[in-house]
Residue, then its C-alpha position, 0 to 999 in steps of 0.5 A: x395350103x395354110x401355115x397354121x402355128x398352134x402355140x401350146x403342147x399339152x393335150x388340146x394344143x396337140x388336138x387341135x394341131x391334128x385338126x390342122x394337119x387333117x384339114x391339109x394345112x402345114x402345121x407346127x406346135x410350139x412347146x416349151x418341153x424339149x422332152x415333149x417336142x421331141x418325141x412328137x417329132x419322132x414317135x408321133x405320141x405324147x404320152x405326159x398328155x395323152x398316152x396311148x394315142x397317136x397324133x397325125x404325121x405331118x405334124x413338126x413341133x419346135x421350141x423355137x418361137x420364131x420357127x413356129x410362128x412366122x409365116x403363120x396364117x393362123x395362130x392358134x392359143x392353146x395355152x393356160x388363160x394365166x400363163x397367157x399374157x406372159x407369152x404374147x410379146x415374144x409372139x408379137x415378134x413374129x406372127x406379122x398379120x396373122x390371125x390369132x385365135x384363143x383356144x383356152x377357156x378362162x378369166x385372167x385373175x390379175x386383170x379380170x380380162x378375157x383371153x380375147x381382150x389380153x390378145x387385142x391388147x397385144x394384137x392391135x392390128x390383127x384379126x382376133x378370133x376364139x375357139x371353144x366348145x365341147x370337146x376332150x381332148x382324146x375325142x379329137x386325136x381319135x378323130x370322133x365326132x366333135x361340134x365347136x363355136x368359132x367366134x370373131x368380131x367379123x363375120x368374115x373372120x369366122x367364116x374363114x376360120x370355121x373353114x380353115x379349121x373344120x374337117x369331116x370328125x370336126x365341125x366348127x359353127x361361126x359367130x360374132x360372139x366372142x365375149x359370149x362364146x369366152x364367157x361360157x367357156x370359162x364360168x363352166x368349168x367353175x359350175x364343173x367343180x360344184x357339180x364334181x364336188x357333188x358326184x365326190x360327196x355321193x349325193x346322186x344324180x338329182x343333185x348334180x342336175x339341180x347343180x348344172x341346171x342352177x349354175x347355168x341360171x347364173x352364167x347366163x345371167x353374168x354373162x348377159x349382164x356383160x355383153x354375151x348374147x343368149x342365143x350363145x350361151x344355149x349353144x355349143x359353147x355354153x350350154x353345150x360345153x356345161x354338160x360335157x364338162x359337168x359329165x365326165x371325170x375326164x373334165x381337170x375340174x369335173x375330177x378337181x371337184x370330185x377331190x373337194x367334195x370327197x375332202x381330198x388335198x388338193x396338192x398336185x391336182x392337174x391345173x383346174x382352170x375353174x379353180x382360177x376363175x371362180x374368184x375373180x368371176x365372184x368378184x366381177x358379179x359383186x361388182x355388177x350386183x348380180x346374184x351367183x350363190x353356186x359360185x360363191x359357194x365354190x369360192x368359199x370352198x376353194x378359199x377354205x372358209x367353209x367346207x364342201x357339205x356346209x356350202x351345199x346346205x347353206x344352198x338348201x337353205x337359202x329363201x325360197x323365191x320364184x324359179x324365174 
């Protein structure tokens, strides 16, 4: 049996901690919430994240950093990418020669780093892996079948974690791609809000396929031009992940985009993380002159300079050009 700590109580952090459970591992969720760690001690249920279901009984939470972290094998990140860094030093403490794996999709705002590199920083000598991939939440809890990537810089490292973490529902395909597999997790869910803001100002499914198909022209040309392999970005946590989330309003940006295109207040949404990502992704694009004007739009959405029609007909009327 394996120790495995998964850092985060919300929704993903309680599926992946009944992945852990399922997979026959001890198994601790570290929660800030009293509230919310009590009643996954007592009742098995979380309802502020996902009511109605019901979580694997081995399951001990714990607001305790200490508890819940030492003598873990592996520690799993499931936590928002921009409250991440804050929460890694306290970490460091305990988790000894733990690996540690990021569970959340995002690019920092402040650094403009990947969650890996946040956790290397902090992490030198521990093995470093990441986690991403199409999957809700409740798909999980309720055991359905579900298909993630499971990247490290080792090949090892990934064999070990796609092991350690794969059940009969929940099946985990390894790679070295780490940058590839973060990138594709975290420009999706900005791609998600234009696609979201299209199915909000009602403009049919041909528009939302344009929208997904074009947007994923742009991360991949982003996301090559910073490291990721192709062959990552048509897998489960590119290309795969885009669909799921451009598909569903259970997707926090698919619903986000959803408000803006319908002219919504945006005010006490759940947290979008393409909402975060979309600015700084714009800017490391600048930087590298490479061409992303979906995402440009989102942000000039997002930043109020133009509105939600206006930004999908200045797409419509850009220069025609060559498809590739």
């Amino acid at each position: 049996m394996t120790k495995v700590c998964i850092i985060g109580s919300g929704a993903w952090g309680s599926a992946l901690a009944c992945v852990a459970a399922r997979a026959g591992h001890e198994t601790m969720i570290w929660g800030r919430s009293e509230t919310v760690v009590d009643e996954i001690n007592t009742s098995r249920t979380n309802t502020r994240y996902l009511d109605g279901l019901t979580l694997e009984p081995s399951l001990v939470a714990t607001t305790d950093t200490s508890k819940a972290v030492s003598g873990s094998d592996l520690v799993l990140l499931s936590i928002p990418t921009q409250t991440l860094s804050s929460r890694l030093d306290e970490i460091a403490q305990h988790a000894g020669d733990a690996i540690l794996v990021t569970c959340c999709k995002g690019i920092d705002k402040e650094t403009g780093k990947l969650p890996a590199e946040l956790v290397s920083e902090a992490f030198p000598d521990n093995s470093i892996g990441v986690l991403s991939g199409p999957s809700f939440a409740s798909d999980v809890v309720s055991n359905l079948p579900t298909a993630v990537t499971v990247a490290s810089a080792s090949e090892g490292t990934a064999d070990i974690l796609a092991g350690h973490l794969s059940t009969d529902a929940f099946r985990c395909y390894a790679s070295t791609d780490i940058k590839g597999v973060e990138l594709g997790g975290a420009l999706k869910n900005v791609l998600a809000l234009a696609v979201g803001a299209a199915r909000g100002m009602k403009l049919g499914a041909s528009a939302e396929a344009a929208l997904m198909a074009r947007g994923f022209a742009e991360l991949r040309r982003l996301a090559n031009a910073l490291g990721a392999k192709p062959e990552t970005l048509v897998g489960l946590s590119g290309f795969g992940d885009l669909v799921l989330t451009c598909s569903s309003p259970q997707s926090r940006n698919f619903s986000y985009g959803m408000a803006m295109g319908r002219g919504e207040s945006l005010e006490g949404l759940k947290l979008a993380e393409g909402a975060h990502t979309a600015g700084v992704a714009l800017k490391i694009a600048e930087e590298n002159e490479i061409d992303v004007p979906i995402i440009g739009a989102i942000v000039n959405v997002l930043e109020k300079k133009t509105t939600a029609r206006e930004a999908v007909h200045a797409l419509l009327t850009r220069p025609l050009k060559r498809e590739a």
